[in-house]
C-alpha positions as CSV (number, residue, x, y, z in Angstrom):
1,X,0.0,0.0,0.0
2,X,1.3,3.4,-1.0
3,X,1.2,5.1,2.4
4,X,2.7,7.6,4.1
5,X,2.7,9.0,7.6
6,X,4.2,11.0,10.4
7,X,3.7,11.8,14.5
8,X,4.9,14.3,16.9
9,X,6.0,13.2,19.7
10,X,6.4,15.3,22.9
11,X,7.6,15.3,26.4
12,X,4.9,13.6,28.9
13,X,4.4,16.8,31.0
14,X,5.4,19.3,28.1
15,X,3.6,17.7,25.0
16,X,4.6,20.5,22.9
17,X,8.6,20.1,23.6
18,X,9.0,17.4,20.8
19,X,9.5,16.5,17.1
20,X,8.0,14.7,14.4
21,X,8.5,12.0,12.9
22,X,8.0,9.9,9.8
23,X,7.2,6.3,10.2
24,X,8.3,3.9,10.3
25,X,10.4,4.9,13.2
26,X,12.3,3.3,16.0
27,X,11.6,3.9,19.8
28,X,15.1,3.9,20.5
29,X,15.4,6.6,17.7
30,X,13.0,8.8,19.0
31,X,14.3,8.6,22.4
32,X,18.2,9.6,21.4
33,X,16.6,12.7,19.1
34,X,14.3,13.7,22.3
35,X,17.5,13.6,25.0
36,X,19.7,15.7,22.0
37,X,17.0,18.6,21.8
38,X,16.4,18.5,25.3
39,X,12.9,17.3,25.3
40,X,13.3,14.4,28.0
41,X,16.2,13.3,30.2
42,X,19.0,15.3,31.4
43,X,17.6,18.5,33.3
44,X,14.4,18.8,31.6
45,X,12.5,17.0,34.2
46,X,10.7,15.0,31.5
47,X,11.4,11.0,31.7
48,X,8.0,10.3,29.3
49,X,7.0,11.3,26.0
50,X,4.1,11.1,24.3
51,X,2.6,11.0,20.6
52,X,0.7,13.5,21.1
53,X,0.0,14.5,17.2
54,X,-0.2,12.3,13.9
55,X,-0.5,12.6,10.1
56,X,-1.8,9.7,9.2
57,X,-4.4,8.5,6.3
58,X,-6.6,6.6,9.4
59,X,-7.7,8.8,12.9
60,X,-7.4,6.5,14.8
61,X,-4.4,6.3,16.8
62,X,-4.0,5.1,20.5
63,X,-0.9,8.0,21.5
64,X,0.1,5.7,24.3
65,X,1.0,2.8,21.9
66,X,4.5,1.7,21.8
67,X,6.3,3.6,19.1
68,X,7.7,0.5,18.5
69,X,4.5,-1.2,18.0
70,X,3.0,1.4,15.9
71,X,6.2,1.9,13.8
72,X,5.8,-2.1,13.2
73,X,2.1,-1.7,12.4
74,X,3.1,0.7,9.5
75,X,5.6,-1.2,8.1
76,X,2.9,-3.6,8.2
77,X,0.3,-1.5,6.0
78,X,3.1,0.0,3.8
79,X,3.7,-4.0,2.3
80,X,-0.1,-4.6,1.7
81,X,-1.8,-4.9,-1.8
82,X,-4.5,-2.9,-1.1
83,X,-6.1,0.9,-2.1
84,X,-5.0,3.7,0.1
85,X,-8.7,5.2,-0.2
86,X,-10.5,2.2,0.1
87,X,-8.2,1.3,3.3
88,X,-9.2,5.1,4.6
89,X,-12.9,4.2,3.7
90,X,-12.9,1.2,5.9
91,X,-11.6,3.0,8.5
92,X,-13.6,5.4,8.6
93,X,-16.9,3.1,8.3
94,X,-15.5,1.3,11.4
95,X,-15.2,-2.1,9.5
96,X,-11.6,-2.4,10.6
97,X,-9.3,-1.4,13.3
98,X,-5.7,0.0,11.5
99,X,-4.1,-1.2,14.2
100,X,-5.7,-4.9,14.1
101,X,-6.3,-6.4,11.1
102,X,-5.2,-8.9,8.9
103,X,-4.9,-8.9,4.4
104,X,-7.4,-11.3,4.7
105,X,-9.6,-9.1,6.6
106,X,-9.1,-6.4,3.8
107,X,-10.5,-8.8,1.3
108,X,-13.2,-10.3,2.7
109,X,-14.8,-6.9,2.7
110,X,-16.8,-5.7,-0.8
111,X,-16.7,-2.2,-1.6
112,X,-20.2,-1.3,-4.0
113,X,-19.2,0.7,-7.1
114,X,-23.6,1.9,-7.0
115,X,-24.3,5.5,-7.1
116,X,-27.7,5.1,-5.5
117,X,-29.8,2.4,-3.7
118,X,-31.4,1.2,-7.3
119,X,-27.6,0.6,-8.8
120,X,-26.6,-1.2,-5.2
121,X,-29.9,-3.5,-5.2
122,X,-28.5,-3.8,-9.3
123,X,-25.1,-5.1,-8.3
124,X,-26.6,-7.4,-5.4
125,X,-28.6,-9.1,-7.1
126,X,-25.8,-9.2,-10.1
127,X,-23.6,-10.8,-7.2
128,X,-25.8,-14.0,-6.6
129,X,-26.5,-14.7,-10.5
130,X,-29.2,-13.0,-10.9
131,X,-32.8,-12.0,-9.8
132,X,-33.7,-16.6,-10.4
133,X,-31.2,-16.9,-7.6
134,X,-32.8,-15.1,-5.2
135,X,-34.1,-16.9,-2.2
136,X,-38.0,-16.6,-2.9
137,X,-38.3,-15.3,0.4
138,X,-36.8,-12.0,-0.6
139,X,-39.2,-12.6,-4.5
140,X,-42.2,-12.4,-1.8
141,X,-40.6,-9.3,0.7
142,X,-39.7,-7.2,-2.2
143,X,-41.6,-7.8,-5.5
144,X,-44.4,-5.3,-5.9
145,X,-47.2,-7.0,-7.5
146,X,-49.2,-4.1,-8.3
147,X,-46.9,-2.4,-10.2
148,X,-46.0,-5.9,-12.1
149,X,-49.8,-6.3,-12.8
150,X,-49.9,-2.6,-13.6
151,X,-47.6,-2.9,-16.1
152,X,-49.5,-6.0,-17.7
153,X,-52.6,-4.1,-18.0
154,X,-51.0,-0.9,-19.5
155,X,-49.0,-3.7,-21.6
156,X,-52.0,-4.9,-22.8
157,X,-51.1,-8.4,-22.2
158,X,-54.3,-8.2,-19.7
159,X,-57.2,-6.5,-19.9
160,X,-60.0,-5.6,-17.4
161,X,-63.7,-6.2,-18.3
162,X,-66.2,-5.8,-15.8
163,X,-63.9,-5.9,-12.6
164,X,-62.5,-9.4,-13.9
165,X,-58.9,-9.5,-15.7
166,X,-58.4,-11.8,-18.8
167,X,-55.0,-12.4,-20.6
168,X,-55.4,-14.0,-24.1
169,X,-52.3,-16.7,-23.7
170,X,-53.2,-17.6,-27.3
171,X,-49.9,-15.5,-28.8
């Protein structure tokens, strides 16, 4: 997956005294660059940091993950074979977790290509075979049989005479 990403990591009590950094990155990394610009350690009275901002292409990021963890995670997501904004639109629909999933999760998920509710009933039933393939408990839920006797009658495949309806199966 073509993915790119960053987070800014601060000192526990002074969030703001930090860096960013691109993933992935090593903890041990971001520890050394923290002590050299005087974030944490020494006489800064900070011991903890903190992620406390990210640029990421998912929101959802636990800032008291391991570094570690998360930079793994990426490295993770940077060797998948998937869409970058079909990844962000699962993420965002809450189907997956960024920071738990699996490829296989990925593609046991279906994204619609449908427009509008007509086009996505289109492409379901497309998906089973075809309107014969439907369980004929969803024929009996979702056929409308006025308007399919409706159209017989304004068809003229069936006519109305005297409140009865006759169809001439002759032809």
């Amino acid at each position: 997956m073509d993915i790119t990403g960053s987070i800014f990591v601060g000192a526990m009590l002074e969030p703001a005294k930090g860096m960013w950094f691109d993933l992935p990155v090593s903890g041990k990394k971001v520890v050394e660059q923290l002590k050299l610009m005087g974030a944490i350690g020494g006489n800064s009275g900070n011991e903890e940091y903190i992620v406390t901002d990210s640029e990421l292409p998912f929101n959802k990021m636990n800032s008291y993950k391991s570094i570690d963890e998360l930079s793994t995670r990426f490295k993770y997501l940077q060797t998948l074979n998937y869409d970058i904004t079909k990844f962000k639109l699962l993420i965002d629909a809450e189907l997956i977790d960024p920071m738990n999933f699996t490829q296989e999760d990925l593609d046991s998920i279906e994204i619609f290509n449908a427009t509008s509710e007509k086009e996505l009933g289109l492409e379901l039933v497309e998906n089973v075979g075809g309107v014969s393939e439907l369980p004929s408990d969803n024929l009996e839920t979702y056929f409308d049989y006025n308007f399919f006797a409706r159209d017989h009658i304004k068809e003229g495949s069936v006519v109305e005479e005297n409140g009865k309806y006759i169809r001439d199966n002759r032809n």
